[in-house]
Backbone as CSV, one residue per row, in Angstrom:
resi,resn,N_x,N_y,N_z,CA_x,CA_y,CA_z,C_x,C_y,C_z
1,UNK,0.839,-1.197,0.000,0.000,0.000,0.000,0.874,1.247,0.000
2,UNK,0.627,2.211,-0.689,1.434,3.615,-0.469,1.372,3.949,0.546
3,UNK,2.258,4.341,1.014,2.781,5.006,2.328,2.376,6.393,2.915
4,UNK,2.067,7.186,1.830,1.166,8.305,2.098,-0.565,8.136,2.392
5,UNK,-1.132,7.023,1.853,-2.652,6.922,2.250,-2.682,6.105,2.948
6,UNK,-1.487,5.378,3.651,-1.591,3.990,4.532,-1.253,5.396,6.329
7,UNK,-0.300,6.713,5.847,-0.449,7.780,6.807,-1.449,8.422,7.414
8,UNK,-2.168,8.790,6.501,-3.666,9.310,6.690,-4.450,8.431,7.157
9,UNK,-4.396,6.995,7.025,-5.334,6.440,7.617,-5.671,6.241,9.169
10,UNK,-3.597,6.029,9.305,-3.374,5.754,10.614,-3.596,6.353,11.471
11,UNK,-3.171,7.991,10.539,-3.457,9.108,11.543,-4.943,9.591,12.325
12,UNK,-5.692,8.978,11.609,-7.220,9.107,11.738,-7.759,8.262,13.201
13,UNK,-6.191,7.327,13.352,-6.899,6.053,14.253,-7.152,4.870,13.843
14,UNK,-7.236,4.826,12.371,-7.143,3.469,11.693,-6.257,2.663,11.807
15,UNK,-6.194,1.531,11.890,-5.326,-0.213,11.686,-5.238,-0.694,10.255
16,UNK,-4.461,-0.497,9.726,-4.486,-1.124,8.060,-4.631,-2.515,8.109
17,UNK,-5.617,-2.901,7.434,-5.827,-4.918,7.658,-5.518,-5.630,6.170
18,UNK,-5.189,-4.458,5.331,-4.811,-5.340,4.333,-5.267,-4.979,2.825
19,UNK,-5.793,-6.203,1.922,-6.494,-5.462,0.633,-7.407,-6.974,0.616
20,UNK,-8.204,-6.743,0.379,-9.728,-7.735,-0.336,-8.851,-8.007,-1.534
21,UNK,-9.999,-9.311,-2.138,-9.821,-9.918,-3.228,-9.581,-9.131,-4.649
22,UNK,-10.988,-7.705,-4.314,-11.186,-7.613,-5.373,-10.141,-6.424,-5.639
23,UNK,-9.416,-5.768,-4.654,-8.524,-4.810,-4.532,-7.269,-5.577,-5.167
24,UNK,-6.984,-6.529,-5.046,-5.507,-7.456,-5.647,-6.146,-7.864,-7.072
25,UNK,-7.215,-8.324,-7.131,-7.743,-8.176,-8.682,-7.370,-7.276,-9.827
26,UNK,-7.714,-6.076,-8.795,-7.921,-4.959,-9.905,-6.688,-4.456,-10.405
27,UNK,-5.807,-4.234,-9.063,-4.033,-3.852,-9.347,-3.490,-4.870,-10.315
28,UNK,-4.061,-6.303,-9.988,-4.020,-7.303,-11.132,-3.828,-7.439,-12.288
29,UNK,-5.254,-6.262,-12.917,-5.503,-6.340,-13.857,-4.427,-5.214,-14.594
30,UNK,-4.631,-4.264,-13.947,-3.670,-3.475,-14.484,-1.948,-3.891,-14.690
31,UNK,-1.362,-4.814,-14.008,-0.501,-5.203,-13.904,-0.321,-5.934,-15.754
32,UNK,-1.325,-6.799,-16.014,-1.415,-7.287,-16.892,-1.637,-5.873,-18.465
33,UNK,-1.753,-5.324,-18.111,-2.290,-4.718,-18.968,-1.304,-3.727,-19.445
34,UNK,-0.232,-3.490,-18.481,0.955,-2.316,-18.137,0.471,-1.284,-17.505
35,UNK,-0.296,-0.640,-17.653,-0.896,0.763,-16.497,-1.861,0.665,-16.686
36,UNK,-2.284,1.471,-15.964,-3.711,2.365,-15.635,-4.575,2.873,-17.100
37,UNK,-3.478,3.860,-17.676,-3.930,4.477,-19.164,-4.605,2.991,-19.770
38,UNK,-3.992,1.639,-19.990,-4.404,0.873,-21.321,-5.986,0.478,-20.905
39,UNK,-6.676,0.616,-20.069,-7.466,-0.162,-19.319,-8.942,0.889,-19.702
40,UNK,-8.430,2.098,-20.616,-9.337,2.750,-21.298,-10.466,1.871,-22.400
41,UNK,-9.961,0.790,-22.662,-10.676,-0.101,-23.399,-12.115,-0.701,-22.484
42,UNK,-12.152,-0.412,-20.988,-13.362,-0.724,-20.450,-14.036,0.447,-20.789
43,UNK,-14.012,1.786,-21.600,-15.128,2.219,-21.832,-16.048,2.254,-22.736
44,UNK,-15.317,1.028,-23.406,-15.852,1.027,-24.944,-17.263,-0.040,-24.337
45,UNK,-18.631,0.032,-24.447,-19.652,-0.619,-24.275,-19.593,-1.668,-25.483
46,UNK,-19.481,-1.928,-26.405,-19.534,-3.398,-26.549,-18.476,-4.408,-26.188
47,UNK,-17.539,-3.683,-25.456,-16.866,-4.725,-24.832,-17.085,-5.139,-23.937
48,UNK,-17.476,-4.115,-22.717,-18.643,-4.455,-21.451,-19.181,-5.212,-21.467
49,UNK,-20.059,-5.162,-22.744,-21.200,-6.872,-22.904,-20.403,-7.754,-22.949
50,UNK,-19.269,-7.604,-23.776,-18.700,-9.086,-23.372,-18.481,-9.663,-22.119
51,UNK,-17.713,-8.523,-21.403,-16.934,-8.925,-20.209,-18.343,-8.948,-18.900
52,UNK,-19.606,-8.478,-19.221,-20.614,-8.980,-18.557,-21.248,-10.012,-18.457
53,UNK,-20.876,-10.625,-20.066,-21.642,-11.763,-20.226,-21.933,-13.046,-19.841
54,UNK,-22.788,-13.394,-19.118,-22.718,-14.609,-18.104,-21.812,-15.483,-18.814
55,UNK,-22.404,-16.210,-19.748,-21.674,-17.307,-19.939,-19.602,-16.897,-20.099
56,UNK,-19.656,-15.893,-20.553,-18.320,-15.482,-20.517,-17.449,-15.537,-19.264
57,UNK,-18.257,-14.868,-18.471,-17.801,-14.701,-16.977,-18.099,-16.373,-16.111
58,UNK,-18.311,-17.153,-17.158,-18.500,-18.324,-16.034,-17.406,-19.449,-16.817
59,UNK,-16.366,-18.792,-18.043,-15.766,-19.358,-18.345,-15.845,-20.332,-19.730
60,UNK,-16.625,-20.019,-20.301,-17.356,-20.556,-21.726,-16.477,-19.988,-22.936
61,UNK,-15.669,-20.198,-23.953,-14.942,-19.959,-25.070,-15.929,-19.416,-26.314
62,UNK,-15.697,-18.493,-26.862,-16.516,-18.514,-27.837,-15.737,-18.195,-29.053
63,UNK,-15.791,-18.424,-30.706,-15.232,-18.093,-31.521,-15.263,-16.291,-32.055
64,UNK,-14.725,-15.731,-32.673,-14.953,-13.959,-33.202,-16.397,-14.177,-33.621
65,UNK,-16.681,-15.167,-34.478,-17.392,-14.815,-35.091,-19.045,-14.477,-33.691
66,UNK,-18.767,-15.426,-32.803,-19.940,-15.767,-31.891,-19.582,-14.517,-31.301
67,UNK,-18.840,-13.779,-30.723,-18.196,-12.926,-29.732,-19.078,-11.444,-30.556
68,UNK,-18.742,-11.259,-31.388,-19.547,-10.461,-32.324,-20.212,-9.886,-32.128
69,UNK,-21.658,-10.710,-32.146,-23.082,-10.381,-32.041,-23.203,-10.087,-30.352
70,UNK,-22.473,-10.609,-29.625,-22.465,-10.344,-27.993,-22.920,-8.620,-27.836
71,UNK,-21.449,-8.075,-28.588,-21.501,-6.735,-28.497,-22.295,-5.832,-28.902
72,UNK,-22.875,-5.724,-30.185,-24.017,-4.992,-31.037,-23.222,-4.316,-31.868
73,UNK,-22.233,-4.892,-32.151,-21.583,-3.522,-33.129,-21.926,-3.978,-34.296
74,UNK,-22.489,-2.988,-35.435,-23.107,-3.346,-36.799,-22.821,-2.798,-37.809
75,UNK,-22.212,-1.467,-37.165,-21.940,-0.492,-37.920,-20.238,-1.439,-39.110
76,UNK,-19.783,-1.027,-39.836,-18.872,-1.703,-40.503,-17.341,-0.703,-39.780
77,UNK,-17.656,0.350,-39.718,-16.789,1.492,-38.665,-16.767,0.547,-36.853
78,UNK,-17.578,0.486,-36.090,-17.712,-0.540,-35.227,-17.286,-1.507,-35.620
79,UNK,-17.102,-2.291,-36.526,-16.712,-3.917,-36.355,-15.320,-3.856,-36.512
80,UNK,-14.741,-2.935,-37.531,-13.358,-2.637,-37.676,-12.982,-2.293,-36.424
81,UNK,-13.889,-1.154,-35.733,-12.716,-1.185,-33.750,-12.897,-2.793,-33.192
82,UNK,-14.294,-2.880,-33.050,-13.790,-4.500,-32.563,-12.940,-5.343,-32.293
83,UNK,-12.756,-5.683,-34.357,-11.875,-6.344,-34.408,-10.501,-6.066,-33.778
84,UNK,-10.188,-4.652,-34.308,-8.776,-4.555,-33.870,-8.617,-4.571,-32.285
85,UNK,-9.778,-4.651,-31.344,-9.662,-3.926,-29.652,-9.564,-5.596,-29.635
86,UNK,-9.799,-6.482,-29.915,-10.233,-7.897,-30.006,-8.499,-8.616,-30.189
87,UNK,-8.451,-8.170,-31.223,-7.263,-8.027,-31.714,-6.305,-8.113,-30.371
88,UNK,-6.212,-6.503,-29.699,-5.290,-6.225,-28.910,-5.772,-6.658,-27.339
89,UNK,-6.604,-6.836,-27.114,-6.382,-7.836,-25.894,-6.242,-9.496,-25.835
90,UNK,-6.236,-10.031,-27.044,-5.984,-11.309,-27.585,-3.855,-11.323,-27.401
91,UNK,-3.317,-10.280,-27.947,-2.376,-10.098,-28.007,-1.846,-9.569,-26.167
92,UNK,-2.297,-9.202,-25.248,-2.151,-8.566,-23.810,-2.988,-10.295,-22.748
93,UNK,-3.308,-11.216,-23.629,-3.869,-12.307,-22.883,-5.244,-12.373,-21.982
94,UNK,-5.319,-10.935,-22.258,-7.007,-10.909,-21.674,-8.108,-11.855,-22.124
95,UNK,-8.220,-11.832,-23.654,-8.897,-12.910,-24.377,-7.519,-14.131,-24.734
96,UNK,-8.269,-15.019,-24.231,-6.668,-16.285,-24.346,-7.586,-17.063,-25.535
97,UNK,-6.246,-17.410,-26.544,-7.005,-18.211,-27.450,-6.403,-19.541,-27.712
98,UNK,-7.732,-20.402,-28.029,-7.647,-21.557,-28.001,-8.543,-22.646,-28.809
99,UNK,-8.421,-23.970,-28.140,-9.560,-24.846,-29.045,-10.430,-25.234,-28.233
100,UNK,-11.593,-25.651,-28.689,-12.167,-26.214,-28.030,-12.489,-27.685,-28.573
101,UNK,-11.999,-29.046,-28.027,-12.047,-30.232,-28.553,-12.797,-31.406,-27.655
102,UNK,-13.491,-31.985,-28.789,-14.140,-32.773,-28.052,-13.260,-34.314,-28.283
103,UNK,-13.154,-35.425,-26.895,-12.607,-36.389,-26.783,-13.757,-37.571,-27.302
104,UNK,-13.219,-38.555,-28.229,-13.622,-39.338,-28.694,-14.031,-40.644,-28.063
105,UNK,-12.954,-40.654,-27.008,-12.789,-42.012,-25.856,-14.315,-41.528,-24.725
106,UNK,-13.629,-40.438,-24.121,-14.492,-40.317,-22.987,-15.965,-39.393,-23.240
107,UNK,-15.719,-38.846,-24.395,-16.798,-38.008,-24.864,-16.528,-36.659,-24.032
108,UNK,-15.578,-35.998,-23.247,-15.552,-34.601,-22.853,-15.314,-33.750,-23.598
109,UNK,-15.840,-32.625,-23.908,-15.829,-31.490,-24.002,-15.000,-30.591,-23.332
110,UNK,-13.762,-30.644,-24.231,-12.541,-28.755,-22.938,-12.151,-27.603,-23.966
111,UNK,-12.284,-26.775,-23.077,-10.864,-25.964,-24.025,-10.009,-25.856,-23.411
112,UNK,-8.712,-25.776,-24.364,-7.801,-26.268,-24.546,-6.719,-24.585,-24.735
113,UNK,-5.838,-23.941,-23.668,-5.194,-22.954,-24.029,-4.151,-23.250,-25.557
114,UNK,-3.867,-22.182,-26.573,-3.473,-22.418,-27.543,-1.597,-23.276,-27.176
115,UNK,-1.331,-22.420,-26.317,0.081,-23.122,-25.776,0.278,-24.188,-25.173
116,UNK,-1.116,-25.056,-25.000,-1.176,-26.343,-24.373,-1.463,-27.818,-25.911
117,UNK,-1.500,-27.094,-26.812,-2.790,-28.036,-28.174,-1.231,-28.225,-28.950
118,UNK,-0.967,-29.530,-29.139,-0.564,-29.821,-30.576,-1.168,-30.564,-31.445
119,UNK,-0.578,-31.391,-32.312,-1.303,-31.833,-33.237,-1.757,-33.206,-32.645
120,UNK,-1.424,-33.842,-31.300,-2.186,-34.703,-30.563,-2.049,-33.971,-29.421
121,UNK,-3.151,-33.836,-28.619,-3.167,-33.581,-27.187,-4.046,-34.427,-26.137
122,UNK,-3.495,-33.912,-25.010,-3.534,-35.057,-24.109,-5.051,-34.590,-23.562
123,UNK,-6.126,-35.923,-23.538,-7.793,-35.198,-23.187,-7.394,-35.477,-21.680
124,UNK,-7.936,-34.274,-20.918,-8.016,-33.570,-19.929,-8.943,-34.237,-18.949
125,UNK,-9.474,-35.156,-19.198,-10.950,-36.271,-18.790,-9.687,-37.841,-18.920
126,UNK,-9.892,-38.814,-19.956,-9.176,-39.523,-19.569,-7.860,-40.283,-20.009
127,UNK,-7.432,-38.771,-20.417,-5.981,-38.930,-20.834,-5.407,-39.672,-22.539
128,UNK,-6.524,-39.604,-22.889,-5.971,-40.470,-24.591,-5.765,-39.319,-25.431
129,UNK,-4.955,-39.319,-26.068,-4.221,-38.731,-27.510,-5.170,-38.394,-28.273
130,UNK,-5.820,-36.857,-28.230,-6.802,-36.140,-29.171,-5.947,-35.798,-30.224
131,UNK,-6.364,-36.337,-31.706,-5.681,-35.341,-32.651,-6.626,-34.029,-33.066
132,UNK,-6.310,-32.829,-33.367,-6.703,-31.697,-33.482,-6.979,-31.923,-34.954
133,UNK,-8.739,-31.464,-35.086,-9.163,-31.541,-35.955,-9.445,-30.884,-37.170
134,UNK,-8.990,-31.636,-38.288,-8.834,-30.083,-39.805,-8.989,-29.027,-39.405
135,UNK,-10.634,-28.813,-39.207,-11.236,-27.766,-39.261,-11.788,-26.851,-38.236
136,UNK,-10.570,-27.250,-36.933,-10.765,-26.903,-35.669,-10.515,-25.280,-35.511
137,UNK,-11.462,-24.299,-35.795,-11.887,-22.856,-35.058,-11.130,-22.326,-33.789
138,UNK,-10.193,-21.072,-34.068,-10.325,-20.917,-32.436,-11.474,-20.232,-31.882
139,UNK,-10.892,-20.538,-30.724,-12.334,-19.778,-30.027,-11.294,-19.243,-28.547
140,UNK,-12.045,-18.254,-27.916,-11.708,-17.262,-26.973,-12.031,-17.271,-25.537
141,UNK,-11.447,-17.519,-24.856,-11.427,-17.204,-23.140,-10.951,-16.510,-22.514
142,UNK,-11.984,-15.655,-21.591,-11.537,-14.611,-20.904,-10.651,-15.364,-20.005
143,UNK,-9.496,-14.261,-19.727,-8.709,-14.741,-18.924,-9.421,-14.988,-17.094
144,UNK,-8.492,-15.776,-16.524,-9.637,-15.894,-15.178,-9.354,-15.011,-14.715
145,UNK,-8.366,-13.868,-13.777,-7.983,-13.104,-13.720,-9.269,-11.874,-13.484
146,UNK,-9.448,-11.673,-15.100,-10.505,-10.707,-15.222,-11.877,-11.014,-14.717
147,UNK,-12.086,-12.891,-15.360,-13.267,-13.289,-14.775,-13.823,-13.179,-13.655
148,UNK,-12.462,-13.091,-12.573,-13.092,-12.993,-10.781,-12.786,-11.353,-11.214
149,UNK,-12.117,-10.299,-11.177,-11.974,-9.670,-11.291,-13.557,-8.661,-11.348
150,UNK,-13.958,-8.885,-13.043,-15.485,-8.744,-12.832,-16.338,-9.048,-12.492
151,UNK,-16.549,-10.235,-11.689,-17.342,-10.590,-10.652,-17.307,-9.812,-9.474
152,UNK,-16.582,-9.421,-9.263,-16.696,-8.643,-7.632,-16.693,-7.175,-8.078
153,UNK,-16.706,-6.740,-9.452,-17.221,-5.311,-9.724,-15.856,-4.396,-9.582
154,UNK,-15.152,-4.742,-10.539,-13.794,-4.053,-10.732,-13.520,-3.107,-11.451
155,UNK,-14.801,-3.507,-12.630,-14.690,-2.513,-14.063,-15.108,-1.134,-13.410
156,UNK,-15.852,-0.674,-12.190,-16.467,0.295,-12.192,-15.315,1.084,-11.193
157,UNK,-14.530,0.310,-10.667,-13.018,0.603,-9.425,-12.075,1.241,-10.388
158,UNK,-11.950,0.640,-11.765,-11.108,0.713,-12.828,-11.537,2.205,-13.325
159,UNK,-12.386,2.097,-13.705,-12.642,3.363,-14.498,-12.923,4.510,-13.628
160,UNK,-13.091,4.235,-12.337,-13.241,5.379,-11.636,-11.844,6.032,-11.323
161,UNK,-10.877,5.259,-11.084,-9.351,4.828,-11.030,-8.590,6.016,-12.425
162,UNK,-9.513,5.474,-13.224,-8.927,5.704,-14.307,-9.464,7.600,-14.708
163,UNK,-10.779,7.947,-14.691,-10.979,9.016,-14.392,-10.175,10.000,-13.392
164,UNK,-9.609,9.611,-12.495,-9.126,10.533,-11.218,-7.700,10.198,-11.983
165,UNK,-6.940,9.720,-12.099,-5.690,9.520,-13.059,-5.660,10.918,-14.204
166,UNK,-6.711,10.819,-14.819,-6.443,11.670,-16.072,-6.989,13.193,-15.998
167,UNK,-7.485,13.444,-14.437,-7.240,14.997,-13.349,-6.106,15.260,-12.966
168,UNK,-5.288,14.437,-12.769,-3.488,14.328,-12.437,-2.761,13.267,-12.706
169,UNK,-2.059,13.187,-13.968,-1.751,12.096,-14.435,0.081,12.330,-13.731
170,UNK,0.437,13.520,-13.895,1.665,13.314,-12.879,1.771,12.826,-11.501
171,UNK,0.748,13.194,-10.635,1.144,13.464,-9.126,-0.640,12.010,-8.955
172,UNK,-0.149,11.334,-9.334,-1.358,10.102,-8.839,-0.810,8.836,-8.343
173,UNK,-1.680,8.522,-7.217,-1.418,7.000,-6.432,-2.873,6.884,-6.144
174,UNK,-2.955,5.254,-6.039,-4.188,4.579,-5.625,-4.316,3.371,-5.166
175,UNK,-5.339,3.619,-4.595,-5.025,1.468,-3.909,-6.644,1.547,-3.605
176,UNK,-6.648,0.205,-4.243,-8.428,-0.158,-4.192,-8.579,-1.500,-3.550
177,UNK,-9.448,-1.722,-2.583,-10.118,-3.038,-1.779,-9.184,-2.745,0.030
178,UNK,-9.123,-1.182,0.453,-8.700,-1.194,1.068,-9.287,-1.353,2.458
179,UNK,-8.682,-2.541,3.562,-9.375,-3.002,4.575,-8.733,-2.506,5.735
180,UNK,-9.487,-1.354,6.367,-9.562,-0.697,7.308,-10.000,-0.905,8.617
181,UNK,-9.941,-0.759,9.947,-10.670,-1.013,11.404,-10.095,-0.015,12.256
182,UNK,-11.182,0.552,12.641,-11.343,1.717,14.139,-12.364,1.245,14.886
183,UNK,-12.513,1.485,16.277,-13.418,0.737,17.310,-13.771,-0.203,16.721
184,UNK,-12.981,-1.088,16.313,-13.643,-2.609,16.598,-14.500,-2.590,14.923
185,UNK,-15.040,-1.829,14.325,-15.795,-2.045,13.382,-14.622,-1.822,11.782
186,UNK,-14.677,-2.698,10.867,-14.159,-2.991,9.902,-15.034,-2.179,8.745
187,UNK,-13.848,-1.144,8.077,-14.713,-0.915,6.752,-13.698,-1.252,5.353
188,UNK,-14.245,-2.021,4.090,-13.197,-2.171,3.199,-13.863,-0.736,2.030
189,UNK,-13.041,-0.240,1.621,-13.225,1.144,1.318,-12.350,0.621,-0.219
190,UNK,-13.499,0.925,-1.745,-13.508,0.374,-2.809,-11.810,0.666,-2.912
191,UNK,-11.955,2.141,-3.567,-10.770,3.195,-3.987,-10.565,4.185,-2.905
192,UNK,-9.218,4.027,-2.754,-8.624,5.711,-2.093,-7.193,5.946,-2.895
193,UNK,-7.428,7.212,-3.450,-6.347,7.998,-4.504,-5.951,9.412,-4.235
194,UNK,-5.179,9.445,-4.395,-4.334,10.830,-4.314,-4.154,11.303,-5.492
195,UNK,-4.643,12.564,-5.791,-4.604,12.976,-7.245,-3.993,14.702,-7.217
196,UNK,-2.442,14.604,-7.197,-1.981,16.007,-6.630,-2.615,16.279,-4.688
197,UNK,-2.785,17.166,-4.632,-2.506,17.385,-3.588,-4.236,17.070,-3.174
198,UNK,-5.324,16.650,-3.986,-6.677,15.851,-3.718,-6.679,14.510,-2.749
199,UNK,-7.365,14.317,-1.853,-7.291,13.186,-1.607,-8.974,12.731,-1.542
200,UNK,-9.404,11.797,-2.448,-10.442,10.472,-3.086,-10.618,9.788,-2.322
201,UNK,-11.986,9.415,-1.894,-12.664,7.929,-1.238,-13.541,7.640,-2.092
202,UNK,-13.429,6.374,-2.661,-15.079,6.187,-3.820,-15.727,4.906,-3.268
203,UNK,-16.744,4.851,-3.442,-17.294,3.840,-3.258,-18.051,3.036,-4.739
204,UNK,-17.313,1.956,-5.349,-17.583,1.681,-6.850,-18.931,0.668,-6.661
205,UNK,-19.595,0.712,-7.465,-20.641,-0.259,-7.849,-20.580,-0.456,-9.237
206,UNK,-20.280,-1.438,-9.885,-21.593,-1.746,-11.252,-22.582,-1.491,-11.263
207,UNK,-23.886,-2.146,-10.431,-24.722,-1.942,-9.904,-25.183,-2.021,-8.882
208,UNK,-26.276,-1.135,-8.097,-26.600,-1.160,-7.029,-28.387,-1.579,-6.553
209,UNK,-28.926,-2.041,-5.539,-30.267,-2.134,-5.059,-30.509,-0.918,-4.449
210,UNK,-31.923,-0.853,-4.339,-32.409,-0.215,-2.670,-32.082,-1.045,-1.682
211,UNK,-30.908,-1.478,-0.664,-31.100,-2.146,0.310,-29.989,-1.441,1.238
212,UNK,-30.279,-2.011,2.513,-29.959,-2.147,3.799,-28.632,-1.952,3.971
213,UNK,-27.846,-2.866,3.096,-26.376,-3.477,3.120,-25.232,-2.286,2.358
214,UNK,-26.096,-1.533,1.058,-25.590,-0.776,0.430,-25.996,1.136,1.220
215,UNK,-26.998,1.105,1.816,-26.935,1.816,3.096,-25.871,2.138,4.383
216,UNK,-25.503,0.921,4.733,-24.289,0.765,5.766,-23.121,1.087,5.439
217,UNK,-22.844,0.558,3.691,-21.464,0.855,3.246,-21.149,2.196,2.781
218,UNK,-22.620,2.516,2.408,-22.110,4.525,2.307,-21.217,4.747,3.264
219,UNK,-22.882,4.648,4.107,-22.474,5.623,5.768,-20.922,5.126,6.336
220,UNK,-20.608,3.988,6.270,-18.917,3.571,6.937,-18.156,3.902,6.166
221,UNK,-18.294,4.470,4.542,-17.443,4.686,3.960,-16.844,6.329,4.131
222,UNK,-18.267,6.805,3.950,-17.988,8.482,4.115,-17.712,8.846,5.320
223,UNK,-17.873,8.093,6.885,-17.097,8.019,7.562,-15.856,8.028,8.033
224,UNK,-15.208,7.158,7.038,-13.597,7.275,6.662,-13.313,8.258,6.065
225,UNK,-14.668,8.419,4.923,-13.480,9.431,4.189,-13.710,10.956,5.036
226,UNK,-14.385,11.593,5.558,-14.121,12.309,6.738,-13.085,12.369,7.923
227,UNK,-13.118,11.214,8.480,-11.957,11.269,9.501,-10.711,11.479,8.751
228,UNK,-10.107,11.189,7.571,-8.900,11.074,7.222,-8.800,12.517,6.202
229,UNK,-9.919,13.196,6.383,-10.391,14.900,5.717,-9.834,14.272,4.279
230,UNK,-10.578,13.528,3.638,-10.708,13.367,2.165,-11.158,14.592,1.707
231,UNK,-10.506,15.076,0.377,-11.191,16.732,-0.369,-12.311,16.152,-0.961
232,UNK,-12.846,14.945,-1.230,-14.356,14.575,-1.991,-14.143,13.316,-2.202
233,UNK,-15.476,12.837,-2.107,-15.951,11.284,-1.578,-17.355,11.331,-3.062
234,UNK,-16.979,9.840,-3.509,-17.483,9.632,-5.130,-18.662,8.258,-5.295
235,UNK,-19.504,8.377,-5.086,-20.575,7.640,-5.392,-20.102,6.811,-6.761
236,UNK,-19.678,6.048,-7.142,-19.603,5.583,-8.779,-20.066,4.451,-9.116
237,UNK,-21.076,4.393,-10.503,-21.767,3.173,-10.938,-21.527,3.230,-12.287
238,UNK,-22.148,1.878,-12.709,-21.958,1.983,-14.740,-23.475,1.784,-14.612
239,UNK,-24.337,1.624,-13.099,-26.071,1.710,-13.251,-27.026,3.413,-13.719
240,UNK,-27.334,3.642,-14.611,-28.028,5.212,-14.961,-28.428,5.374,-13.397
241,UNK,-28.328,6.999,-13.770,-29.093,7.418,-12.404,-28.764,8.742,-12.133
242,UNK,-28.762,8.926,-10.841,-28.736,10.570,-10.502,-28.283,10.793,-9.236
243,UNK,-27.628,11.667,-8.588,-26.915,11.800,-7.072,-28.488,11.382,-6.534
244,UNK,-29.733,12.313,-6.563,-30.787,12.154,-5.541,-31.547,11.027,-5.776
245,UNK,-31.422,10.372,-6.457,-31.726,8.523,-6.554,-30.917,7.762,-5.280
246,UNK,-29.558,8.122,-5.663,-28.571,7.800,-4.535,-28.828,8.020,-3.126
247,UNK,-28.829,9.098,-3.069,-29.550,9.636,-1.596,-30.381,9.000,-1.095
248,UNK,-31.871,9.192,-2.361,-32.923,8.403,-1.316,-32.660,7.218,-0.904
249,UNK,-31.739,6.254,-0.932,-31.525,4.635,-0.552,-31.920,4.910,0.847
250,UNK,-32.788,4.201,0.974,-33.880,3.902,2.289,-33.535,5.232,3.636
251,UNK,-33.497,6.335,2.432,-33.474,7.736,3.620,-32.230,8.303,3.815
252,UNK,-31.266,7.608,3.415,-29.968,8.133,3.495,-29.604,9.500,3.781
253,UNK,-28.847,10.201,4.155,-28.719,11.757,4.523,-27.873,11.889,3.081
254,UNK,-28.091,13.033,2.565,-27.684,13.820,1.733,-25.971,13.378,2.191
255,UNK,-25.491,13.284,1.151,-23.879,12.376,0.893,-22.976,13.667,1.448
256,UNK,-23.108,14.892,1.687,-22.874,16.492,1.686,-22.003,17.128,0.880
257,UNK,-21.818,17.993,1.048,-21.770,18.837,0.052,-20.079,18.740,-1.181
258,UNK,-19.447,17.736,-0.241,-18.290,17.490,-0.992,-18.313,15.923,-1.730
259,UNK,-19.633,15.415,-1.573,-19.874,14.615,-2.575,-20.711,14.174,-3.802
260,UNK,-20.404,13.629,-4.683,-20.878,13.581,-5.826,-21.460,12.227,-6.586
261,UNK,-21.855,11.775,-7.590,-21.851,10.616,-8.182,-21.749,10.686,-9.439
262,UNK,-20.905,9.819,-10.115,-20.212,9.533,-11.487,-20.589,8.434,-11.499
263,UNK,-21.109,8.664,-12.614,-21.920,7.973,-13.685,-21.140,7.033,-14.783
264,UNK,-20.978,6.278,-14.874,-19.435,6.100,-15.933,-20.008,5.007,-17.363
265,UNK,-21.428,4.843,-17.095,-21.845,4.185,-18.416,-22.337,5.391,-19.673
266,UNK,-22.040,5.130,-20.938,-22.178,5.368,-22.224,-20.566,6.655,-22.273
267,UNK,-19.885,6.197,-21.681,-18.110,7.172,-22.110,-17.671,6.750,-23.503
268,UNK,-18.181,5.303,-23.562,-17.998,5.014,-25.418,-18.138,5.666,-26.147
269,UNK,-17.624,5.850,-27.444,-17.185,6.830,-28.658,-17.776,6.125,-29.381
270,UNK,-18.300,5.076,-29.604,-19.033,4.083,-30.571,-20.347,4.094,-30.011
């Protein structure tokens, strides 16, 4: 954790406990990706659908051609970014490509990473010598990485990440899934960033309910970000909406006056 927001915390009275899953995810992802800047490709909405897409996110391969229609792009201007954004995370391992082969002996169904397939490979079920077939298609898997990654709602950590970055692209640090405790009560606090001499608390959603649970995590969040005198505390979703939608969650007090909500769905250029 940086040493300057791991200060502020302490100074507040806080115990640093560490980073959540989805906080090592996300640095994760970026790790993979080389920075912060490349990760601009989550604003493109037909890639979203992909990387939303159940069966995608549960680990299912699909060929370009199937991957395609996921997105909605129709336009012939759209399919050309596609391809090439398709292209370049195929090449960064985000989309891993491969086969998908079915075993003759045992009858399983795998895919197969491209660096694992030769022209016999070994079936993954009960071990007999698949030869790879003529007319065998690749087809595409999200890396797992991203898969847990977007499961626990990273894309919206990312781009919020990524917004406060490009307010101060010199003087920026951040650390997201950060797990905090004062009196006894634990808060994990999405994003906290330093952007020049700003200091950020966000609280990220994809999406959010009216409930109870997303009530508590305001209030403990903007909590923190008060004690540690954050300059502004960030509501952020890729769900439409409005700060006073936000608010009303089952009565909530007005977020005050140094906070806001960012909105981060339709930033696509397509």
């Amino acid at each position: 954790m940086d040493s300057a927001i791991r200060a502020r915390l302490e100074a507040a009275g806080y115990t640093y406990l560490g980073q959540e899953n989805k906080g090592r995810y996300c640095h994760g992802m970026v790790t993979l990706c080389t920075d912060l800047p490349a990760m601009r490709f989550l604003r493109e909405e037909y890639l979203l659908r992909i990387f939303f897409n159940a069966k995608v996110r549960k680990g299912h391969a699909f060929t370009y051609s199937e991957l395609k229609p996921m997105t909605g792009a129709k336009s012939a201007e759209s399919a050309s970014r596609l391809y090439a954004q398709l292209h370049w995370l195929a090449g960064r391992q985000i989309l891993l490509r491969g086969y998908s082969l079915h075993c003759p002996v045992c009858d399983l169904d795998v895919w197969y990473d491209l660096a694992s397939v030769g022209e016999f490979t070994t079936c993954q079920g009960c071990r007999s010598a698949i030869q790879l077939p003529l007319e065998a298609a690749f087809s595409f898997r999200l890396n797992q990485l991203f898969i847990e990654g977007m499961k626990q709602g990273a894309a919206t950590v990312l781009l919020t990440a990524l917004r406060l970055y490009e307010s101060s692209p010199a003087a920026f640090v951040w650390q997201s899934g950060v797990r905090a405790k004062k009196h006894g009560q634990e808060t994990e606090i999405d994003l906290v960033a330093l952007c020049g001499e700003r200091l950020v608390v966000a609280e990220c959603k994809d999406n959010f309910e009216d409930d109870t649970a997303l009530h508590d995590q305001l209030r403990r969040t903007t909590d923190v970000a008060r004690d540690i005198d954050a300059t502004e505390f960030i509501f952020a979703s890729l769900r439409e909406g409005e700060l006073e939608a936000i608010q009303a969650l089952r009565g909530i007090e007005a977020l005050t006056r140094w906070s806001r909500a960012l909105l981060l769905r339709g930033e696509s250029s397509v």
